[in-house]
C-alpha positions as CSV (number, residue, x, y, z in Angstrom):
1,X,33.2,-4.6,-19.2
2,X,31.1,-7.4,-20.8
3,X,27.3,-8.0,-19.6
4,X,28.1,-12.0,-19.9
5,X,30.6,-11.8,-17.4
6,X,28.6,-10.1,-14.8
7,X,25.7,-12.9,-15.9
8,X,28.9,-15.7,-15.3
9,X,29.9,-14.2,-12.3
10,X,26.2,-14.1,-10.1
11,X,25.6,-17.9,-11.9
12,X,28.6,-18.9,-9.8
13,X,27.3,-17.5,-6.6
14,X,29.8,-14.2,-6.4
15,X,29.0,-10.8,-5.5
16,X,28.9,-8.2,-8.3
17,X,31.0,-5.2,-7.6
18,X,29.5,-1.6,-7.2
19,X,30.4,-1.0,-10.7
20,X,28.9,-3.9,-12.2
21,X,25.9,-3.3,-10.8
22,X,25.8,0.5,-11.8
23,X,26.6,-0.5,-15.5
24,X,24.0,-3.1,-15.8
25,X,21.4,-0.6,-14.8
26,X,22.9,2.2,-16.5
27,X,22.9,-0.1,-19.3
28,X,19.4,-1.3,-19.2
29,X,17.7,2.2,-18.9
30,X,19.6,3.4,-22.0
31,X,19.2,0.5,-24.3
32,X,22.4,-0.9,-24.4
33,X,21.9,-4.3,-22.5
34,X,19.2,-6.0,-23.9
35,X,16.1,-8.1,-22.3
36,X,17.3,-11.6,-22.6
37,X,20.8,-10.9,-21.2
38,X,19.6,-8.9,-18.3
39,X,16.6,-11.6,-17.8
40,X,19.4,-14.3,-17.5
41,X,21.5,-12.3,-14.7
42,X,18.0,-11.9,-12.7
43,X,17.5,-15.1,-13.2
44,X,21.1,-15.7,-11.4
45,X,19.7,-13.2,-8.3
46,X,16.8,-15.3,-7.8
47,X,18.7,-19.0,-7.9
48,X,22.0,-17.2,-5.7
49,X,20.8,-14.3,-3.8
50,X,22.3,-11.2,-3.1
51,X,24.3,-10.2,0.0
52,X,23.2,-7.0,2.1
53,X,25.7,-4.1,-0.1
54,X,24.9,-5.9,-2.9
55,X,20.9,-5.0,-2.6
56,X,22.4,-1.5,-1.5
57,X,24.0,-0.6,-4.9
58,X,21.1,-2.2,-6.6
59,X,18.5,0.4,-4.5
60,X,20.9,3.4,-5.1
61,X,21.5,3.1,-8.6
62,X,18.4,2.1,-9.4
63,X,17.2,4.9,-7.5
64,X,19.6,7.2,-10.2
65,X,18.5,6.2,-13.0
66,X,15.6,9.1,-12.9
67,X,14.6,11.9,-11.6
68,X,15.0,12.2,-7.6
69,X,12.3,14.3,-5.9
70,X,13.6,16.9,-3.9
71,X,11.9,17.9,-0.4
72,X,14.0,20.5,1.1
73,X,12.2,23.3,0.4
74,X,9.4,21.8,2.7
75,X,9.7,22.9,6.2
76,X,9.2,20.0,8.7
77,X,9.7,16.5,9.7
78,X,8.8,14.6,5.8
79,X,7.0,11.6,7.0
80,X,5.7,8.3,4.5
81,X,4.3,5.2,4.9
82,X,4.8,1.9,2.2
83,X,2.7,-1.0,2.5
84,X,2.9,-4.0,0.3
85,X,-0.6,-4.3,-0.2
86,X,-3.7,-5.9,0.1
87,X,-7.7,-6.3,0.4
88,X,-9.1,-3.0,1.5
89,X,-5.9,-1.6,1.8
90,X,-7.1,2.5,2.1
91,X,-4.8,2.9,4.9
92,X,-3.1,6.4,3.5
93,X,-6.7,8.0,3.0
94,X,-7.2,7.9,6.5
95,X,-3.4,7.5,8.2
96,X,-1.9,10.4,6.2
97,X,-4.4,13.0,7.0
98,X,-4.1,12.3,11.0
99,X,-0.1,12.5,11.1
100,X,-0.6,15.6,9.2
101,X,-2.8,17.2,11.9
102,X,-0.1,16.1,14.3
103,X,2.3,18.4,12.8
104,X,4.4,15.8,10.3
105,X,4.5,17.0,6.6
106,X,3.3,14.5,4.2
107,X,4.3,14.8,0.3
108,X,3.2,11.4,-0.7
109,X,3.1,9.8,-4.2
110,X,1.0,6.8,-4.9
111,X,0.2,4.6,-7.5
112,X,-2.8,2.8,-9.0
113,X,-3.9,-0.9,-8.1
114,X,-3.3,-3.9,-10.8
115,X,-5.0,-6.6,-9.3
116,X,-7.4,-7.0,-6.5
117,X,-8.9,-3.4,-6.3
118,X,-7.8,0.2,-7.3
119,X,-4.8,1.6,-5.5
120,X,-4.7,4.6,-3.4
121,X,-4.8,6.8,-6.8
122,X,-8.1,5.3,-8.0
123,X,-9.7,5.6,-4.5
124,X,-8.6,9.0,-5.2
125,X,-10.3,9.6,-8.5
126,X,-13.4,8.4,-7.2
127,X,-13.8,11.7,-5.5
128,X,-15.6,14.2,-7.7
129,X,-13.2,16.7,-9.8
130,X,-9.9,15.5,-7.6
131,X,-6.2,15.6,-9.6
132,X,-3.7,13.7,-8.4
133,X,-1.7,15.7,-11.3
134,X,0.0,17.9,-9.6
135,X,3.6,20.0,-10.7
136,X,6.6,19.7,-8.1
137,X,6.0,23.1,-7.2
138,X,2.5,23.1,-6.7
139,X,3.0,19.7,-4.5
140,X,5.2,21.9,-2.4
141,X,3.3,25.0,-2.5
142,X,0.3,22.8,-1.3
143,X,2.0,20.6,1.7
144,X,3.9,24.2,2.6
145,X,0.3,25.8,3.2
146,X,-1.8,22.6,4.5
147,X,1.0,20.0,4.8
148,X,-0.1,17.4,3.0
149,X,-0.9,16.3,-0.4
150,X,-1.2,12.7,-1.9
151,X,0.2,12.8,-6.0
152,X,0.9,10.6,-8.6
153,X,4.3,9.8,-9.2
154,X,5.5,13.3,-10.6
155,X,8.5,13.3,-13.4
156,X,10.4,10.3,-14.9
157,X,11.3,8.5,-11.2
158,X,13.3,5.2,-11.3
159,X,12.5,3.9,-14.9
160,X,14.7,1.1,-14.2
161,X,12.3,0.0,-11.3
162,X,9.7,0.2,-14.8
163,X,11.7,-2.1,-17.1
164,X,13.0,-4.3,-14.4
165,X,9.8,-5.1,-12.5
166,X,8.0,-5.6,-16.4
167,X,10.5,-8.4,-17.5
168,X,10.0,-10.1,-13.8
169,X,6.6,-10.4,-14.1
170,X,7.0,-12.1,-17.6
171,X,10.0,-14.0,-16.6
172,X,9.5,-16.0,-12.9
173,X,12.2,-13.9,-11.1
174,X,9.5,-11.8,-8.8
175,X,10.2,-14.0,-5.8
176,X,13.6,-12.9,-4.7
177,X,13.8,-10.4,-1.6
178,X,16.7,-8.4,-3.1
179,X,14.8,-7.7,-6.5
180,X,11.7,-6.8,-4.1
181,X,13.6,-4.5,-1.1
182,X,15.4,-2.7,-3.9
183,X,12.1,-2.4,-6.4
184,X,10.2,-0.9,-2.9
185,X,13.1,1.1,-1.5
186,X,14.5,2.3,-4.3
187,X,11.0,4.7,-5.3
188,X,11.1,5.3,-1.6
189,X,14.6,6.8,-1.4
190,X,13.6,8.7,-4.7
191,X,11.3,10.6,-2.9
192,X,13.2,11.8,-0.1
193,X,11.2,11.6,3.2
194,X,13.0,11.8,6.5
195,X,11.1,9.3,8.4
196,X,9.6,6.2,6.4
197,X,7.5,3.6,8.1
198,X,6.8,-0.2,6.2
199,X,3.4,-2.0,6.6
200,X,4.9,-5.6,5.5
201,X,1.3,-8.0,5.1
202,X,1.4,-11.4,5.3
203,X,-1.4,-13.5,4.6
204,X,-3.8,-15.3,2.0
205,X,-4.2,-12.0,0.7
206,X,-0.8,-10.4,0.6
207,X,2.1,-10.9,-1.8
208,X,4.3,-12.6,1.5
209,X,2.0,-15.8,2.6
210,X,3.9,-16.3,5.5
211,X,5.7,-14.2,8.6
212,X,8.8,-15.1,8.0
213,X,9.3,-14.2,4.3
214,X,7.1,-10.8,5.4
215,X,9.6,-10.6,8.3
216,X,12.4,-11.0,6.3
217,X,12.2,-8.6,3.4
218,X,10.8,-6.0,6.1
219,X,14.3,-6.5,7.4
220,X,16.0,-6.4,4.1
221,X,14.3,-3.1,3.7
222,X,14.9,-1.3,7.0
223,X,18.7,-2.4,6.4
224,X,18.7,0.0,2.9
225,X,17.0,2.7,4.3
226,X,19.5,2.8,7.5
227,X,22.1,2.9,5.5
228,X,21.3,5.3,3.5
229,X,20.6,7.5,6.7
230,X,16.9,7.4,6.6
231,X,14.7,6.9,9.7
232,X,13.1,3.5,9.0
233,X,11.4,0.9,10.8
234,X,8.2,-1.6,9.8
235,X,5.3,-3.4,11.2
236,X,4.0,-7.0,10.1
237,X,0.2,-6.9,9.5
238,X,-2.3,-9.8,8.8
239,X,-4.3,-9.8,5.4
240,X,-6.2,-12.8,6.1
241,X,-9.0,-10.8,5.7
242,X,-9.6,-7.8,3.9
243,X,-8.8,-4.9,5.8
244,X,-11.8,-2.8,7.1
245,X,-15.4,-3.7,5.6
246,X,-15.4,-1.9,2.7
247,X,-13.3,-3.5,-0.5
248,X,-13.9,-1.1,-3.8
249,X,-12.6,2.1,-4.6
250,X,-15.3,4.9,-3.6
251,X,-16.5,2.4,-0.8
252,X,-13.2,2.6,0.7
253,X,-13.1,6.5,1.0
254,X,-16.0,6.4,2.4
255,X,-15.0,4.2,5.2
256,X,-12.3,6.3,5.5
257,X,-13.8,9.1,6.3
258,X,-15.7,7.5,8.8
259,X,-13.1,6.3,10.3
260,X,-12.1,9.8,10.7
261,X,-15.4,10.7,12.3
262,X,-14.3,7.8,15.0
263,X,-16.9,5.6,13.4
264,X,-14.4,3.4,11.3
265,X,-14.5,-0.5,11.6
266,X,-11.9,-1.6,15.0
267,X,-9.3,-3.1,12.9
268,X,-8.3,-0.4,10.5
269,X,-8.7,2.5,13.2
270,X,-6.1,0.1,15.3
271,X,-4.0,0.1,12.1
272,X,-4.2,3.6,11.2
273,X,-3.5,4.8,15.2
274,X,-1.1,2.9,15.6
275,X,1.4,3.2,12.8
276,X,0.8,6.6,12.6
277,X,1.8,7.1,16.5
278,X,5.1,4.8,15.1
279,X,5.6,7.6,12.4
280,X,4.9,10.6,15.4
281,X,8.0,9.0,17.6
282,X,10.5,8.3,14.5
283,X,10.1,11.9,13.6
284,X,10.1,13.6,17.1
285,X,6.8,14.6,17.1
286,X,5.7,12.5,20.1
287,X,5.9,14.2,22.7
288,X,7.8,12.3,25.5
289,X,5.8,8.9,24.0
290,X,2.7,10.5,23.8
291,X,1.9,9.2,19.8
292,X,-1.2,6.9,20.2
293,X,-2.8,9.6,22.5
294,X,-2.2,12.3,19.6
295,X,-3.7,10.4,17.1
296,X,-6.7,9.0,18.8
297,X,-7.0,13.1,19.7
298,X,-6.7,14.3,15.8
299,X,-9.6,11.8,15.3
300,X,-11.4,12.9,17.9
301,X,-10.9,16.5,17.7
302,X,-12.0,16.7,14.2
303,X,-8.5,17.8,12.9
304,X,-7.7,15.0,10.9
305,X,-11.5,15.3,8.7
306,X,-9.9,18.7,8.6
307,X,-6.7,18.0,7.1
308,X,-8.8,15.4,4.2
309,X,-10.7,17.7,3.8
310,X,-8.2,20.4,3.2
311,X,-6.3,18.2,0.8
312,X,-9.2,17.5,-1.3
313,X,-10.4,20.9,-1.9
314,X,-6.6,22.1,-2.8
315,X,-6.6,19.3,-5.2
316,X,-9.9,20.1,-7.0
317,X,-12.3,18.1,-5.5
318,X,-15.6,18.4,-4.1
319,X,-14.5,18.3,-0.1
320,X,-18.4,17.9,0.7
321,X,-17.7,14.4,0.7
322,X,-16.5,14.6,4.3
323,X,-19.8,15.5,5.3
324,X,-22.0,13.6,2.9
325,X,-20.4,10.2,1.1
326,X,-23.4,10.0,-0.8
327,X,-22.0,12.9,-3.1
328,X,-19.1,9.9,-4.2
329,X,-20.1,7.5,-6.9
330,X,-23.0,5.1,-6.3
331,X,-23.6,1.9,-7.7
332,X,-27.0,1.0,-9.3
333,X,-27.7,-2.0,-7.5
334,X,-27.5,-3.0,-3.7
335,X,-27.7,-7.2,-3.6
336,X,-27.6,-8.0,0.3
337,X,-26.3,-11.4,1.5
338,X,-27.4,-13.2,4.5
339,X,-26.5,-16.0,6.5
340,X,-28.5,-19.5,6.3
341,X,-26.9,-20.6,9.9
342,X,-26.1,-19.7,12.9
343,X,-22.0,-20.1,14.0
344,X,-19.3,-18.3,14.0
345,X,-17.1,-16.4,11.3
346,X,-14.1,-18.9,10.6
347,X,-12.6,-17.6,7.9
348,X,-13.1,-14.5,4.9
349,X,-10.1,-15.0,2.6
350,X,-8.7,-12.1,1.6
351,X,-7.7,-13.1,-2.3
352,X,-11.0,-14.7,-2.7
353,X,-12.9,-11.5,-1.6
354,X,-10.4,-9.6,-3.9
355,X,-11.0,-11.8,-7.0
356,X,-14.6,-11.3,-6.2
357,X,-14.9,-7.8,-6.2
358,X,-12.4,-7.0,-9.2
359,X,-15.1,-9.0,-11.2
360,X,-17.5,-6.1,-10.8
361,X,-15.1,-4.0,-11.6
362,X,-13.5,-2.7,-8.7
363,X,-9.9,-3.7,-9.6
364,X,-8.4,-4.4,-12.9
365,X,-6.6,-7.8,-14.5
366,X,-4.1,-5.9,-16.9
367,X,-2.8,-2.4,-16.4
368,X,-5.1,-0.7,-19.4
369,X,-8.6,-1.8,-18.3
370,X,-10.4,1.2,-16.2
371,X,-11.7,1.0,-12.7
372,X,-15.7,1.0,-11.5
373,X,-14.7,3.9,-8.9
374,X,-18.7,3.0,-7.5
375,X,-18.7,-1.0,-7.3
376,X,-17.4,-3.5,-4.8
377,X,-18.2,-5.3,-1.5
378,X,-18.8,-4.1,2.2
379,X,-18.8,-7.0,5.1
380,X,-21.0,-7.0,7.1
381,X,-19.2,-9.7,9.5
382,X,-15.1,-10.2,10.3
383,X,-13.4,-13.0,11.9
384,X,-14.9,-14.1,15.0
385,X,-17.7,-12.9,14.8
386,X,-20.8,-14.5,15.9
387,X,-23.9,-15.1,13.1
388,X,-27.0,-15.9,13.1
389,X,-30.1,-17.0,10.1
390,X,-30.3,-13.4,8.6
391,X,-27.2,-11.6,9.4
392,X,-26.2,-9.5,7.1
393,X,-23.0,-11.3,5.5
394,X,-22.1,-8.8,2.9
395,X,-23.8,-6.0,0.6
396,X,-22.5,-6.5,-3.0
397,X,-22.4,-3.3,-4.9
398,X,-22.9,-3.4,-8.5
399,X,-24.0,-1.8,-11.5
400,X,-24.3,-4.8,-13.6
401,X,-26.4,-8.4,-13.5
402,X,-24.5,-10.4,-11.2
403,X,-22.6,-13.3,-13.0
404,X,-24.0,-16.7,-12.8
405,X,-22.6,-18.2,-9.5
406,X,-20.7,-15.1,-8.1
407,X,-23.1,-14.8,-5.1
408,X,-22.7,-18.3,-4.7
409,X,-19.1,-18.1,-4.9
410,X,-19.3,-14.8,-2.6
411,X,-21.0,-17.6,0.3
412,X,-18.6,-19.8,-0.3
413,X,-16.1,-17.1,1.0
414,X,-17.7,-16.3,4.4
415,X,-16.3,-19.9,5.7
416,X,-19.1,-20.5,9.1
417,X,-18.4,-23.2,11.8
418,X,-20.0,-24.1,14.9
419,X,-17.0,-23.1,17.6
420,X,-16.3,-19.9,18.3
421,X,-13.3,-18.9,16.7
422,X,-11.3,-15.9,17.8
423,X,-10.5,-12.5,16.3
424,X,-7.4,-12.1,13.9
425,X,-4.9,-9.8,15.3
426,X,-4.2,-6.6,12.7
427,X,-0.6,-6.2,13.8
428,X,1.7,-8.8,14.4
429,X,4.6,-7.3,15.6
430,X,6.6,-4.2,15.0
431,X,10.7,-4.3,13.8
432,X,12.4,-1.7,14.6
433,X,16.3,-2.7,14.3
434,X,19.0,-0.6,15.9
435,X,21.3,1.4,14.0
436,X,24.1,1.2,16.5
């Protein structure tokens, strides 16, 4: 078999066969098919698209090219949750905790943020002493006595996703759904879960602008995961705005833990509630349709805190947190901003705010530079809302001088007109395809 072929034979529009695909990958991961050749086939994918078992073999054998984490020693329903990210995106702090005090068992691995603000693994961090490090066996050891625990990616899982997803980046062939279900899915499938629920933004702040592309690789994904005999479905979610208030790594945890004291901002609890009641009926663990009841119940009941707060303590962190935020990291300086009108909340772009806050620090531009676990921004106002001279716009925290213009440019975000302007919705719709 000849790589150039296989590069021919996509340039003409045709589908690659099984075997192609598993020797290109194959091939890749051990050296033997080098960068330009395999950029020029991806290249081919972008311009001619990839039919539905085409994107399958891609998933699976990317998915085989590493190590595959192995959950059946865990007794219980396996439950996770994907989103493709966003502005204030801490949904798996709070979410994963309340499933897990609704019975599901949650063996999550996360990764870190590159771009607008840390991802779940730095919000993480910015607990005092916590180790996402964790062995297989303790992982299991730890969701078999608690029944949940939230990791770094443990052992050598899908290099090819690794290599791939680097020459994309450098090369202009991100944009094609195939590449992007079978980059998501495949780390998915790797780790094994029974049930796995999508949260597919759209948005100025998300990497899917509009519905319809969101829509459609939601789709693209549900499709792999059916037929590989997982229990799959996916909501659409706005990230217009940033998610919650709080946008900056030890911020965020905060606001997640009060979200599981009941006193989190309305748009992530609705978020966080409702997903996880979507995860509650995929895995049986309803009861007869009862899922938004039992979640608004673990919050209320204090079980979910419970379940954080279990986590963080197996995991070597101080678990006092839950009771007093002020024991996460602080920043030196609190800069308030207020509004100079009175109107109404138009608009809070989500990548502006992003851009914004990873220039204190919260987020990084390249994959070496280190995360401020204490800076970062927390809204005081959301879409819709109704200001007047004085209201408290945002609190900027920082531990250095402000740049010249960045509150300015922060001002500039918080987009005030004189109608009234109503509320973004948080979920957009839920797609749940029949596997008849």
């Amino acid at each position: 078999m000849r790589f150039v072929d296989i590069i021919e034979k996509k340039k003409q529009g045709l589908a690659l066969t099984s075997q192609e695909i598993e020797y290109w990958i194959n091939g890749y991961v051990a050296g033997t098919i080098p960068d330009y050749q395999v950029a020029a086939l991806l290249m081919a994918i972008v311009l001619k698209g990839m039919d539905e078992r085409e994107t399958f073999d891609l998933t699976i054998a990317m998915r085989n090219s590493g190590d595959v984490f192995d959950l059946s020693g865990i007794d219980g329903i396996k439950v996770d949750k994907h989103s493709t990210g966003g502005v204030g995106d801490k949904t798996s702090l709070a979410l994963m905790p309340m499933v897990a005090a609704c019975g599901a068992k949650v063996a999550k691995m996360s990764g870190r943020g590159l771009g607008f603000t840390g991802g779940t693994l730095d919000k993480l961090e910015s607990i005092p002493g916590l180790s996402i490090a964790l062995t297989v066996e303790q992982l299991r050891r730890q969701v078999a006595e608690i029944g949940i625990a939230i990791v770094g990616q443990t052992g050598d899982l899908v290099p090819a996703d690794k290599k791939l997803y680097a020459l994309r980046d450098v090369t202009a062939t991100v944009d094609s759904l195939p590449l992007i279900a079978s980059s998501i899915m495949s780390k998915k499938l790797a780790a094994a879960d029974d049930v796995i629920v999508l949260d597919v933004k759209y948005g100025d702040g998300a990497f899917m602008h509009k519905p319809e592309q969101a829509e459609q690789l939601a789709v693209e994904m549900i499709r792999i995961g059916q037929r590989y005999g997982r229990k799959i479905c996916a909501i659409m979610s706005s990230m217009d705005q940033p998610l919650g208030r709080a946008v900056g790594n030890a911020l965020e945890v905060k606001e997640a833990i009060e979200t599981l004291k009941g006193r989190g901002p309305d748009d992530f609890t609705e978020l966080c509630v409702r997903t996880g009641a979507l995860m509650l009926t995929k895995a049986g663990l309803d009861q007869g349709g009862r899922g938004l009841e039992l979640m608004r119940d673990a919050i209320a009941s204090g079980r979910a805190l419970g379940k954080l707060r279990q986590m963080i303590a197996a995991q070597g962190g101080d678990p006092l947190v839950c009771d007093d935020p002020g024991r996460l990291p602080q920043a030196r300086q609190v800069t308030e901003l207020r509004s100079d009108r009175e109107g109404y909340v138009k608009a809070l772009p989500a990548m502006a705010i992003g851009i914004l806050a990873m220039e204190l620090g919260a987020g990084r531009a390249t994959k070496e530079q280190d995360v401020d676990p204490a800076v970062g921004i927390v809204l005081g106002v959301k879409v819709g809302d109704r200001v007047a001279p004085g209201t408290l716009l945002a609190s900027v925290h920082h531990d250095q001088l402000l740049a010249a213009g960045w509150l300015e440019r922060l001002h500039q975000a918080v987009i005030i007109t004189d109608q009234p302007v109503k509320p973004l919705p948080v979920i957009d719709k839920i797609i749940d395809i029949s596997q008849g």
